[in-house]
Biopython code that builds the backbone (N, CA, C, O; Angstrom):
import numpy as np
from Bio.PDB.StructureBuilder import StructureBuilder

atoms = [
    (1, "UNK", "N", (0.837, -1.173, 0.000)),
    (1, "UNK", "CA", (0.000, 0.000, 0.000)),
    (1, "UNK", "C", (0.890, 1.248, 0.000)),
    (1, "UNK", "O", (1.882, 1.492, 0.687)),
    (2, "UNK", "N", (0.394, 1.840, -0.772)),
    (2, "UNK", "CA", (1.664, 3.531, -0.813)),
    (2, "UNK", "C", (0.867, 4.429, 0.556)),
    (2, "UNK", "O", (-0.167, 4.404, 1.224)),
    (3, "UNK", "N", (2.454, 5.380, 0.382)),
    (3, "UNK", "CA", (2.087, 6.013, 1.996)),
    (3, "UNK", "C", (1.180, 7.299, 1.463)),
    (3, "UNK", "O", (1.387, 7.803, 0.360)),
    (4, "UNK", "N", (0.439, 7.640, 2.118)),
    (4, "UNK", "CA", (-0.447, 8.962, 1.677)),
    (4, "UNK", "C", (0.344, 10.117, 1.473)),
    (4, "UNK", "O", (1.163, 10.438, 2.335)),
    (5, "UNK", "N", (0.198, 10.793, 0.421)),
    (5, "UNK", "CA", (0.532, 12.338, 0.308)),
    (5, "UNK", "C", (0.621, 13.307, 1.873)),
    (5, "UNK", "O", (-0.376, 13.259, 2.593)),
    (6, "UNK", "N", (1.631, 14.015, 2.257)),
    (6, "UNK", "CA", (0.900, 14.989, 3.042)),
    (6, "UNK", "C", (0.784, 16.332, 1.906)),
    (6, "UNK", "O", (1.766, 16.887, 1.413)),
    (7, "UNK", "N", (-0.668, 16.699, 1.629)),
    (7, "UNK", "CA", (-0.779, 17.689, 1.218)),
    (7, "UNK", "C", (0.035, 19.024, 2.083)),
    (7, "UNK", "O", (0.820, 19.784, 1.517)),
    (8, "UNK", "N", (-0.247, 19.097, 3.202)),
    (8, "UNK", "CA", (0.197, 20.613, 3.579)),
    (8, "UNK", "C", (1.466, 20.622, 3.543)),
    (8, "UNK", "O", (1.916, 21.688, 3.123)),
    (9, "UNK", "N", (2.342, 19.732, 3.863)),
    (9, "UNK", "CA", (3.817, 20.167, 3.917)),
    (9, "UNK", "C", (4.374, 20.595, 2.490)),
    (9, "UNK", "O", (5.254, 21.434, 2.298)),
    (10, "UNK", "N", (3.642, 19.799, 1.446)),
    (10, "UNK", "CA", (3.720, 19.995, 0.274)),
    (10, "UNK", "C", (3.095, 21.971, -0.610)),
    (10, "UNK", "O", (3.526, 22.849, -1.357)),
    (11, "UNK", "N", (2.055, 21.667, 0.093)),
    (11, "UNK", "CA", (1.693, 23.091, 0.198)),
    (11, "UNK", "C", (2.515, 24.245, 1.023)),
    (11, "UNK", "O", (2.687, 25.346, 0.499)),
    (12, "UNK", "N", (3.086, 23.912, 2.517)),
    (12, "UNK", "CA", (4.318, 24.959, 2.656)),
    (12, "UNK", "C", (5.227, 24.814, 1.994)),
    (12, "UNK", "O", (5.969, 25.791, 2.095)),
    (13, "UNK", "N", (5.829, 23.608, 0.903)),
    (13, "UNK", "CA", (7.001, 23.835, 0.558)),
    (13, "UNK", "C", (6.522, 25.038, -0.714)),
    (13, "UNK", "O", (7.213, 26.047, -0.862)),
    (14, "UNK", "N", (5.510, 24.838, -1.421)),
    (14, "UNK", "CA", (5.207, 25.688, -2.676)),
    (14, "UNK", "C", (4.997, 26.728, -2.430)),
    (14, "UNK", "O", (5.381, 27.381, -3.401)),
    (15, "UNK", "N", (4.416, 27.669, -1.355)),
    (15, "UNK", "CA", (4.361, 28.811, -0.383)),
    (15, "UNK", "C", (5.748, 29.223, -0.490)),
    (15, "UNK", "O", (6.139, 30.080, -1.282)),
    (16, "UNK", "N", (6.698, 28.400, 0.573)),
    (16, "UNK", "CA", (7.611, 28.727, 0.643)),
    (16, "UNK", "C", (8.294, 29.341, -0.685)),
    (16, "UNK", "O", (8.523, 30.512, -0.984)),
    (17, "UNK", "N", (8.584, 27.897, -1.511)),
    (17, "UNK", "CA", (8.881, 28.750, -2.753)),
    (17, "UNK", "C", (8.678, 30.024, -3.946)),
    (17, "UNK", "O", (9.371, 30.705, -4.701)),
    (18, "UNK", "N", (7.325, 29.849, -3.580)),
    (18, "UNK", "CA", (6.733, 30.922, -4.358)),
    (18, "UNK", "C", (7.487, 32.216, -3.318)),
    (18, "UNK", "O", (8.178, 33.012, -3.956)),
    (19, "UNK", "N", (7.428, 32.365, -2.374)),
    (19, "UNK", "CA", (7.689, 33.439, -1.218)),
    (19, "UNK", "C", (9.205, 33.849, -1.734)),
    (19, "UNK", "O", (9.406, 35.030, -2.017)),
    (20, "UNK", "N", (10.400, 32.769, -1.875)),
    (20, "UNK", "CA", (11.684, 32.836, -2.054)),
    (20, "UNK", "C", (11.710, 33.519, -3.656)),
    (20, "UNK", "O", (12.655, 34.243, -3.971)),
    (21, "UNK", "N", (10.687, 33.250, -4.552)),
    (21, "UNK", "CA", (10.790, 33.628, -5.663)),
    (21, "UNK", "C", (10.686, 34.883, -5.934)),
    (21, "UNK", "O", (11.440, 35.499, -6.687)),
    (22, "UNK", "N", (9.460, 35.469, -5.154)),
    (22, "UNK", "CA", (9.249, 36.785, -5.020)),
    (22, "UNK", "C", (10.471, 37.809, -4.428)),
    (22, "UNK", "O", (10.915, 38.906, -4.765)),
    (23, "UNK", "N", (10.746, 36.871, -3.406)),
    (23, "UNK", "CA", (12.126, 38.028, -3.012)),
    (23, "UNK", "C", (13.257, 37.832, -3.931)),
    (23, "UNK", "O", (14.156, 38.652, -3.741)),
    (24, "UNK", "N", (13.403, 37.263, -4.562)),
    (24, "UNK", "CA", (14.331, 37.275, -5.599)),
    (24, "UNK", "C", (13.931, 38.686, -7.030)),
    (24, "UNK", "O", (14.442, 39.733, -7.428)),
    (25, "UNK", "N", (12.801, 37.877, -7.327)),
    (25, "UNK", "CA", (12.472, 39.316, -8.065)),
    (25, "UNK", "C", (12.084, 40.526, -7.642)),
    (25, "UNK", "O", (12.009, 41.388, -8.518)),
    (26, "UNK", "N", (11.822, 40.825, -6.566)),
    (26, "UNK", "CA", (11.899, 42.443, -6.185)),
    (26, "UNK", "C", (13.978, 42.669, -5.721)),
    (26, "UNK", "O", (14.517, 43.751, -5.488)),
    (27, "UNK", "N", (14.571, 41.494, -5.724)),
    (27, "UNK", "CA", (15.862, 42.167, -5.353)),
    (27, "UNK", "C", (16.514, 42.128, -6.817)),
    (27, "UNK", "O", (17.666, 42.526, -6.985)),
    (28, "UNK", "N", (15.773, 41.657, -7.815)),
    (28, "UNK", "CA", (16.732, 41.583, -9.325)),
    (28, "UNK", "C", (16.030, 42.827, -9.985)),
    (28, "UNK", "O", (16.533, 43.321, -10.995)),
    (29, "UNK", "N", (14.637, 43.454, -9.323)),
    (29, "UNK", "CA", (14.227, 44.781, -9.742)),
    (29, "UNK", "C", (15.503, 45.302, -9.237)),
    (29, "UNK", "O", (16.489, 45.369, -9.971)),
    (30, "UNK", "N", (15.520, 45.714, -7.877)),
    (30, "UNK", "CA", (16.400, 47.113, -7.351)),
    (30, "UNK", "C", (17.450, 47.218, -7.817)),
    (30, "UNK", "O", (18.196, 48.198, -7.806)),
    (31, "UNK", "N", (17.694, 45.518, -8.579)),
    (31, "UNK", "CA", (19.365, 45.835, -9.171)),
    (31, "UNK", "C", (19.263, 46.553, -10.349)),
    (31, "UNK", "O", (19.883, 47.541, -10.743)),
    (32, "UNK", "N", (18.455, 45.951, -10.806)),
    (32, "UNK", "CA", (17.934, 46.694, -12.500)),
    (32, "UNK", "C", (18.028, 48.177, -12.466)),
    (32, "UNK", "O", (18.495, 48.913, -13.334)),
    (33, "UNK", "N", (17.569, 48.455, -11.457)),
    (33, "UNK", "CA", (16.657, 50.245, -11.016)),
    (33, "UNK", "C", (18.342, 50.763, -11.090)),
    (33, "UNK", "O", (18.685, 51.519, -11.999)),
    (34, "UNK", "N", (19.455, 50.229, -9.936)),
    (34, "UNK", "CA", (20.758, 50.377, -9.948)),
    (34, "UNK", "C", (21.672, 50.319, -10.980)),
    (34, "UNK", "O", (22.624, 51.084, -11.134)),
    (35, "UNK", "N", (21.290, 49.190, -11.834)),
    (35, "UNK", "CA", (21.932, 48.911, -13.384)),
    (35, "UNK", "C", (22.224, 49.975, -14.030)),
    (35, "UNK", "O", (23.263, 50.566, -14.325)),
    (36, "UNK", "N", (20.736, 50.171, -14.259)),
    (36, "UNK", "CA", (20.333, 51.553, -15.410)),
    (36, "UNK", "C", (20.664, 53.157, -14.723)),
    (36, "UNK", "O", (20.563, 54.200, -15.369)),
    (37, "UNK", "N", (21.007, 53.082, -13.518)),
    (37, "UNK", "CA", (21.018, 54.232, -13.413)),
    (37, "UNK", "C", (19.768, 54.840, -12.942)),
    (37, "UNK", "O", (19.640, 55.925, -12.374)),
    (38, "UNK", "N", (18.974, 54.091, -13.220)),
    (38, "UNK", "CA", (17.204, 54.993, -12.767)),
    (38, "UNK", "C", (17.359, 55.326, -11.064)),
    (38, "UNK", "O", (16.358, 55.890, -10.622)),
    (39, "UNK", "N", (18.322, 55.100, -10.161)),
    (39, "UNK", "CA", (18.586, 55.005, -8.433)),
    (39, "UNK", "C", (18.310, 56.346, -8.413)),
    (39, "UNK", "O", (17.547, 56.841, -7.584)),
    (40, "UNK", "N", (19.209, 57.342, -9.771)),
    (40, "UNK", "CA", (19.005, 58.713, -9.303)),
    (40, "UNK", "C", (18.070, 59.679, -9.727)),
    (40, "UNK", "O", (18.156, 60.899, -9.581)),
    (41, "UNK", "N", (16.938, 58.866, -10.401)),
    (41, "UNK", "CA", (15.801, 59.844, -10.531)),
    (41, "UNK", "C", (14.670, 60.084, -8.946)),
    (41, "UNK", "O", (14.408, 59.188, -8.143)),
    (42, "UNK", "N", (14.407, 60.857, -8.907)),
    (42, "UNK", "CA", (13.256, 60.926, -7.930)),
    (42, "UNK", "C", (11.992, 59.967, -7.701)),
    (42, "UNK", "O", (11.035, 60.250, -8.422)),
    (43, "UNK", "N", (11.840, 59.052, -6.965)),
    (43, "UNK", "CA", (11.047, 58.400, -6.724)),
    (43, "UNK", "C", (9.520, 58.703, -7.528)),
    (43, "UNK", "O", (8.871, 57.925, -8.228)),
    (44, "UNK", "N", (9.252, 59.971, -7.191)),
    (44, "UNK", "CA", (7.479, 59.850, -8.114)),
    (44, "UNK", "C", (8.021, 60.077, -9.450)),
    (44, "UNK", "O", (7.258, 59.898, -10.399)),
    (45, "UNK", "N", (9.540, 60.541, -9.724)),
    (45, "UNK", "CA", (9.507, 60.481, -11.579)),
    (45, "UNK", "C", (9.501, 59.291, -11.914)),
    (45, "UNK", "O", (8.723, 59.064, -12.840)),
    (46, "UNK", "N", (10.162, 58.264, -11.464)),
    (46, "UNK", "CA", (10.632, 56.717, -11.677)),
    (46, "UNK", "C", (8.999, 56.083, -11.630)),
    (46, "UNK", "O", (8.690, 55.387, -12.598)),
    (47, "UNK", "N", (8.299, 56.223, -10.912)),
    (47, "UNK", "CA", (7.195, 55.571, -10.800)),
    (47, "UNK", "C", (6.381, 55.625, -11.669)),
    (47, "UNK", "O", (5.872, 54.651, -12.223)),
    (48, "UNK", "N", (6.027, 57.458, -12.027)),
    (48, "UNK", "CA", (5.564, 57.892, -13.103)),
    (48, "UNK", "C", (5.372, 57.521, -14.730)),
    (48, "UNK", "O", (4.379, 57.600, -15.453)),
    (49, "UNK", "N", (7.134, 56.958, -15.074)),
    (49, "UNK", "CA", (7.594, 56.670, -16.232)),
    (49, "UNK", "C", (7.507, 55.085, -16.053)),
    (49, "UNK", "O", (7.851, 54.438, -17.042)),
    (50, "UNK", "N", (7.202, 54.558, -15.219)),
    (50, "UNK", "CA", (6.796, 53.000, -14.731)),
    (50, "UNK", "C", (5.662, 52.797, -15.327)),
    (50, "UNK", "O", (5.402, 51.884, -16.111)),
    (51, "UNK", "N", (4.746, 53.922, -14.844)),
    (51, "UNK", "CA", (3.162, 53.571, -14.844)),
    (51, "UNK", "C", (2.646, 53.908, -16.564)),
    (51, "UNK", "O", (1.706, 53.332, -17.110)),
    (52, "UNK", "N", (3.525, 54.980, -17.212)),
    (52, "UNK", "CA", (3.016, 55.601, -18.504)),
    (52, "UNK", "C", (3.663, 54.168, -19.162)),
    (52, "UNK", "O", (2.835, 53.592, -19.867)),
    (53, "UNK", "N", (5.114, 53.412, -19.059)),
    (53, "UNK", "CA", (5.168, 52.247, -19.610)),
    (53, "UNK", "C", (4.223, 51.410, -20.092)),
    (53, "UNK", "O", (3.949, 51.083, -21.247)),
    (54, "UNK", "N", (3.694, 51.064, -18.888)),
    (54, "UNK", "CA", (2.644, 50.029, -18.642)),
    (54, "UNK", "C", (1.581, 50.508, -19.633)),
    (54, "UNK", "O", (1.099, 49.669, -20.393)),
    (55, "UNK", "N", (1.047, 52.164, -19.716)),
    (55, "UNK", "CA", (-0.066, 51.956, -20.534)),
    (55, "UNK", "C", (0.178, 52.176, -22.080)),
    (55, "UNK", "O", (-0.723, 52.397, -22.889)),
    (56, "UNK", "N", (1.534, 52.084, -22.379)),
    (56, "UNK", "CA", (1.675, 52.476, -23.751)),
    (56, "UNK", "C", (1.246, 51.262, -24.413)),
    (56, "UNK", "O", (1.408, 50.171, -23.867)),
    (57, "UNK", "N", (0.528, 51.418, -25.936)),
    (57, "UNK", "CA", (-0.153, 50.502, -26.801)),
    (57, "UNK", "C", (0.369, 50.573, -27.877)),
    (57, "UNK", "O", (0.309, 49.632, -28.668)),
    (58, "UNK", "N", (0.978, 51.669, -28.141)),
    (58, "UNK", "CA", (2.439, 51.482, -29.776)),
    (58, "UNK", "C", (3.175, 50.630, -29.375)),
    (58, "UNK", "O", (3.948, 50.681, -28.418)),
    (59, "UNK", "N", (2.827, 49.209, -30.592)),
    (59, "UNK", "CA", (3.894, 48.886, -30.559)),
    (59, "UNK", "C", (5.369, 48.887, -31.300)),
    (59, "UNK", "O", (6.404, 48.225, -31.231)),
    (60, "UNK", "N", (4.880, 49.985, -32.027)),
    (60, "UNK", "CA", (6.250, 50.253, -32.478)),
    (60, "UNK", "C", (7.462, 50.807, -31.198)),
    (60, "UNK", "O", (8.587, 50.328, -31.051)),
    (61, "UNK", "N", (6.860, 51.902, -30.399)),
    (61, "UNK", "CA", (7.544, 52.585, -29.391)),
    (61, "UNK", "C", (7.648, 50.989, -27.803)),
    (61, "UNK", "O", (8.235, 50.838, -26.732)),
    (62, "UNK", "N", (6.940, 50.422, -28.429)),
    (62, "UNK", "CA", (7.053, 49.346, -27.057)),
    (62, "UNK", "C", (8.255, 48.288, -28.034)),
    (62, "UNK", "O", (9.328, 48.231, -27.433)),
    (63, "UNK", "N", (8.259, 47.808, -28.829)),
    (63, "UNK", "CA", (9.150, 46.891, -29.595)),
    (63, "UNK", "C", (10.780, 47.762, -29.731)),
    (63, "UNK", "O", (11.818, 47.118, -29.877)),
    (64, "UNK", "N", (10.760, 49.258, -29.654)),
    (64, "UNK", "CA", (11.663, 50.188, -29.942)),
    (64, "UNK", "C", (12.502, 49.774, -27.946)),
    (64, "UNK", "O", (13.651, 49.389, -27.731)),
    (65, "UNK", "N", (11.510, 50.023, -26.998)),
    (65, "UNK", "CA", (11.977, 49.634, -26.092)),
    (65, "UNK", "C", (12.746, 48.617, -25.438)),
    (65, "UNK", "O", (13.691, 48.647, -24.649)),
    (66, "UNK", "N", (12.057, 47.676, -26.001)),
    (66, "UNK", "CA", (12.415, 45.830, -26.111)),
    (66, "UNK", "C", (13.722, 46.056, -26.605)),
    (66, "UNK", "O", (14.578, 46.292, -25.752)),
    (67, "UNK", "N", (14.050, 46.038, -27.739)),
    (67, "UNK", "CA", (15.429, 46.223, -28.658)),
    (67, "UNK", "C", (16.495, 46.940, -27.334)),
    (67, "UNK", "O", (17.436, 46.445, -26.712)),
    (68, "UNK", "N", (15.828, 48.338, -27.270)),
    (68, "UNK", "CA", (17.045, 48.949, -26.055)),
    (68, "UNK", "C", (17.562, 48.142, -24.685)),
    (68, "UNK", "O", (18.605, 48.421, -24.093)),
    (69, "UNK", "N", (16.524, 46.967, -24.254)),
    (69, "UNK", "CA", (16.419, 46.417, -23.482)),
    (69, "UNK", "C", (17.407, 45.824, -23.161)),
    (69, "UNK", "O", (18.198, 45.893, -22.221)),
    (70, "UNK", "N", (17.200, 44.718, -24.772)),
    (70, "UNK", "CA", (17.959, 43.076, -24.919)),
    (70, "UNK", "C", (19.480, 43.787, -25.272)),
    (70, "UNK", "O", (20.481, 43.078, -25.175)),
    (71, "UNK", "N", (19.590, 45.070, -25.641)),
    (71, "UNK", "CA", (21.339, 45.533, -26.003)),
    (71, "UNK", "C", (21.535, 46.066, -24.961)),
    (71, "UNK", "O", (22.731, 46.182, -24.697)),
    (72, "UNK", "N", (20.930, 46.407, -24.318)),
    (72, "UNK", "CA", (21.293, 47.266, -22.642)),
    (72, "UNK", "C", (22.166, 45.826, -21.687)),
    (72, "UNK", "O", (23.341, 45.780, -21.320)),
    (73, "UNK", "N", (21.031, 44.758, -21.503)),
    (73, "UNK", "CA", (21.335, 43.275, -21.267)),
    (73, "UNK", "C", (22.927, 42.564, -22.079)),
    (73, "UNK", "O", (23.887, 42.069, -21.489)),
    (74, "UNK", "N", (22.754, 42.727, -23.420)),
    (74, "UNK", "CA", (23.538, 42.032, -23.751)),
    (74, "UNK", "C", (25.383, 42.660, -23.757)),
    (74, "UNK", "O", (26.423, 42.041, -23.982)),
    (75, "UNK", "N", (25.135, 44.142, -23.398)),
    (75, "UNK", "CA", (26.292, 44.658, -23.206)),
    (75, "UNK", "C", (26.563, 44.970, -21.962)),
    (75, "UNK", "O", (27.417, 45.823, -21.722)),
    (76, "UNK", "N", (25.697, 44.160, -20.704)),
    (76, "UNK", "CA", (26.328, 43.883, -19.542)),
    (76, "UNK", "C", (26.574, 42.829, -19.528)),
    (76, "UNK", "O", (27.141, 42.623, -18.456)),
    (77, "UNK", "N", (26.474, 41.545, -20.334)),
    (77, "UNK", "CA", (26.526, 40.506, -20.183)),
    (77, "UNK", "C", (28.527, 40.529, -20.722)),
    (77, "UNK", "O", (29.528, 39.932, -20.326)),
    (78, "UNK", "N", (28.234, 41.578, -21.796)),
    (78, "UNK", "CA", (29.970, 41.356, -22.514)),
    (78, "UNK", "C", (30.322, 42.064, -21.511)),
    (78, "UNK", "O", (31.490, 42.002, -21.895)),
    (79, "UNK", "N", (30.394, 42.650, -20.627)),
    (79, "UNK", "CA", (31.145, 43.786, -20.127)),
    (79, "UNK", "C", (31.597, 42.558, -18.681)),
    (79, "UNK", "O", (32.795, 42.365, -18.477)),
    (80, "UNK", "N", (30.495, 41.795, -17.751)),
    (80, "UNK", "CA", (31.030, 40.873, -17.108)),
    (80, "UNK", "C", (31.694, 39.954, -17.296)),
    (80, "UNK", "O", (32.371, 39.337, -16.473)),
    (81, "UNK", "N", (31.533, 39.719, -18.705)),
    (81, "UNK", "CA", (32.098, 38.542, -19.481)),
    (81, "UNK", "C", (33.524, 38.812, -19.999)),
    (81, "UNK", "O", (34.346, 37.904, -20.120)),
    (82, "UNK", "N", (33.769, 40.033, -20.285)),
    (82, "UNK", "CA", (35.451, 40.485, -20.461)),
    (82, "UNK", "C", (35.970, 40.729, -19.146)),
    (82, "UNK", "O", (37.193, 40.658, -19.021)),
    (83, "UNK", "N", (35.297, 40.992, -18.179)),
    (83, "UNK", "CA", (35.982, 41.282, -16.804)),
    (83, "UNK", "C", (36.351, 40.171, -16.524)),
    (83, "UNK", "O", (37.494, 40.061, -16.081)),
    (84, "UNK", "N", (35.543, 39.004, -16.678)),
    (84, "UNK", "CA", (36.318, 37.554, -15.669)),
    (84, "UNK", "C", (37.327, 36.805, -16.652)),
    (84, "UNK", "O", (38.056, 35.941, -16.165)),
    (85, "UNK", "N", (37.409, 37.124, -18.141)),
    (85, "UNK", "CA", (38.129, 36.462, -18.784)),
    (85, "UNK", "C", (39.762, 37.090, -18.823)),
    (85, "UNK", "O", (40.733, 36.455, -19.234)),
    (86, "UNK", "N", (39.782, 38.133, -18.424)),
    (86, "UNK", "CA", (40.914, 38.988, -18.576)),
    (86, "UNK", "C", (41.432, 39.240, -17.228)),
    (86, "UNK", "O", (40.564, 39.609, -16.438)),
    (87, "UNK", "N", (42.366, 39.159, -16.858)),
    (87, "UNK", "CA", (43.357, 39.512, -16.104)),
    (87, "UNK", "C", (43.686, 41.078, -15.630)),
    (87, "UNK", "O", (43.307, 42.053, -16.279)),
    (88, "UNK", "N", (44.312, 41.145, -14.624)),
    (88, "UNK", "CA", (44.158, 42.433, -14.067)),
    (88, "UNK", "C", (44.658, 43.515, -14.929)),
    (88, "UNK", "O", (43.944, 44.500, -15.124)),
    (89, "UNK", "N", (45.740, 43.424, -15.424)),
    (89, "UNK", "CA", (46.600, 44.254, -16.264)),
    (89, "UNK", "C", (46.020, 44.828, -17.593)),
    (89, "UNK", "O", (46.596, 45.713, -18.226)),
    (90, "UNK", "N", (44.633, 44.162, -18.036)),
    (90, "UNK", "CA", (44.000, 43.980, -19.287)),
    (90, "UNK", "C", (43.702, 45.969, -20.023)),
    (90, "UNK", "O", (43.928, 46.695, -20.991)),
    (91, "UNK", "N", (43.036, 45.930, -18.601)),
    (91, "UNK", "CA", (42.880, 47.547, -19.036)),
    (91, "UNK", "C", (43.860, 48.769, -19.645)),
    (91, "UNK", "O", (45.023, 48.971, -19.296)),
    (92, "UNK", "N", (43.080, 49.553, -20.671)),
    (92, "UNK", "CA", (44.136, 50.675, -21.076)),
    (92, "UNK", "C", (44.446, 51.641, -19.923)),
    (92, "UNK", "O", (43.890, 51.935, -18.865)),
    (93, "UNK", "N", (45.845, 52.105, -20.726)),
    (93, "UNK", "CA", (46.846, 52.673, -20.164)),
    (93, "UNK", "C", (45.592, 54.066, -19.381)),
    (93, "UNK", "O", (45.866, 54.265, -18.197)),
    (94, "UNK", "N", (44.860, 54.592, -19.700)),
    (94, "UNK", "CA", (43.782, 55.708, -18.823)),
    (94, "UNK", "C", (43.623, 55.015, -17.870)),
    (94, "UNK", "O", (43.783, 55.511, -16.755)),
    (95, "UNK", "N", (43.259, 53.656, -18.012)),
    (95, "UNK", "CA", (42.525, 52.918, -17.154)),
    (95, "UNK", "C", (41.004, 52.643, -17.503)),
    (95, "UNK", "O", (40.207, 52.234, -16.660)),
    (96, "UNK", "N", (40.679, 52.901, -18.805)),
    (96, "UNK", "CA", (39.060, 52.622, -19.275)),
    (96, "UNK", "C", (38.859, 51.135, -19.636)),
    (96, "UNK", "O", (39.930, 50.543, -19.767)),
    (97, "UNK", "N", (38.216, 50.697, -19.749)),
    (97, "UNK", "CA", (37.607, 49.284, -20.424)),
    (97, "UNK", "C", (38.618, 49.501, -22.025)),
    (97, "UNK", "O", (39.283, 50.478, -22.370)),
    (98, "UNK", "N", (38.409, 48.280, -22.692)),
    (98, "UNK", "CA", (38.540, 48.211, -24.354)),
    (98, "UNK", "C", (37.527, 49.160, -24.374)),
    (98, "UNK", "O", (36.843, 49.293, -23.360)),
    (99, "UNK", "N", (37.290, 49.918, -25.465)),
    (99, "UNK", "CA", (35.850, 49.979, -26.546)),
    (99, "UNK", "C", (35.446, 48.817, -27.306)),
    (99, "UNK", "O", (36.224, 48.052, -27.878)),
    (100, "UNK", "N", (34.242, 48.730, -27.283)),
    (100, "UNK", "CA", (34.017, 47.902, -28.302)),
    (100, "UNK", "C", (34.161, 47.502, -29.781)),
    (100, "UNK", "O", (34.779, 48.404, -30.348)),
    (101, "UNK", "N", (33.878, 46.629, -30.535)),
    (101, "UNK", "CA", (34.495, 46.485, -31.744)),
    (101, "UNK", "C", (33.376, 47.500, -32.640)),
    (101, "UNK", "O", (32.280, 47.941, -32.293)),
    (102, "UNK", "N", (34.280, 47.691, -34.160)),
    (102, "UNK", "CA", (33.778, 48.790, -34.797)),
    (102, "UNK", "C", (32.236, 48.274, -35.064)),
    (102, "UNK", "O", (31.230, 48.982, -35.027)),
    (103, "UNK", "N", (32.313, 46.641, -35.384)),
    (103, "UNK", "CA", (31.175, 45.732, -36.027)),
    (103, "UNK", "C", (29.768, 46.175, -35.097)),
    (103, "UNK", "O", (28.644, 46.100, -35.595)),
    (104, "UNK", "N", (29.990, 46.618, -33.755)),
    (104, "UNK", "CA", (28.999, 46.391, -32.880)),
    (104, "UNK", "C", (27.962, 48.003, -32.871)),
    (104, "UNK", "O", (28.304, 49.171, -33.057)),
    (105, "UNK", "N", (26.778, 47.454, -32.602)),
    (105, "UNK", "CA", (26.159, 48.685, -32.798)),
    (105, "UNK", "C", (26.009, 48.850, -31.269)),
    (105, "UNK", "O", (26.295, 48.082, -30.351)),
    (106, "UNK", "N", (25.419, 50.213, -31.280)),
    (106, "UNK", "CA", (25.501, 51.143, -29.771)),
    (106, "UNK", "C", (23.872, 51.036, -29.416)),
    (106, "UNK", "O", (23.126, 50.368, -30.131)),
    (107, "UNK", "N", (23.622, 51.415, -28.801)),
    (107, "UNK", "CA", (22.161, 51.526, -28.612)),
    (107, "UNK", "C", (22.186, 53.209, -28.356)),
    (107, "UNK", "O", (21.138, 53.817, -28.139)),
]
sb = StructureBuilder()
sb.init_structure("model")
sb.init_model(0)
sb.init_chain("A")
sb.init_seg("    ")
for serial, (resi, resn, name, xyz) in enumerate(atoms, 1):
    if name == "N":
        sb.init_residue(resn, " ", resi, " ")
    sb.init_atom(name, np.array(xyz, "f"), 0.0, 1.0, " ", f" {name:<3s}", serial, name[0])
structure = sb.get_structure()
């Protein structure tokens, strides 16, 4: 005979998780907010430009966003990604990062 389910422990573990998930994504927001730079706008401007997001229905100007998004993303992804592959000394003589290659577009 199989042993019975306990539903509830099963149910705190999914609670639980769901709970751990949530704090994960409000702490991968604040990083975002930090990422971009948005830390130093004023709280009701940041919110403001949050909320007009949400109701925009162009999608040309919403797909225009997306694009800035995934290159905003993908040139922190190269920028961590040359930091751990390179060695301390890597940086120019100013002390700036490389620039990027000519091939690459900017956002």
């Amino acid at each position: 005979m199989r042993k019975p389910r306990d539903f509830d422990s099963e149910m705190k573990a999914l609670n639980d998780r769901a709970k751990l998930l949530k704090e994960r994504k409000l702490a991968q927001l604040g990083e975002l907010v930090i990422a971009t730079g948005a830390d130093a706008l004023p709280i009701d401007l940041l919110a403001g430009v949050l909320l007009a997001a949400t109701e925009v229905k162009d999608a040309g100007i919403v797909e225009g966003w997306r694009k800035r998004g995934t290159a905003f993303f993908q040139r922190t992804a190269r920028k961590s990604a040359g930091r751990n592959d390179r060695g301390a000394g890597s940086k120019q003589a100013d002390g700036s990062d490389a620039k990027p290659a000519a091939g690459e577009a900017r956002a």
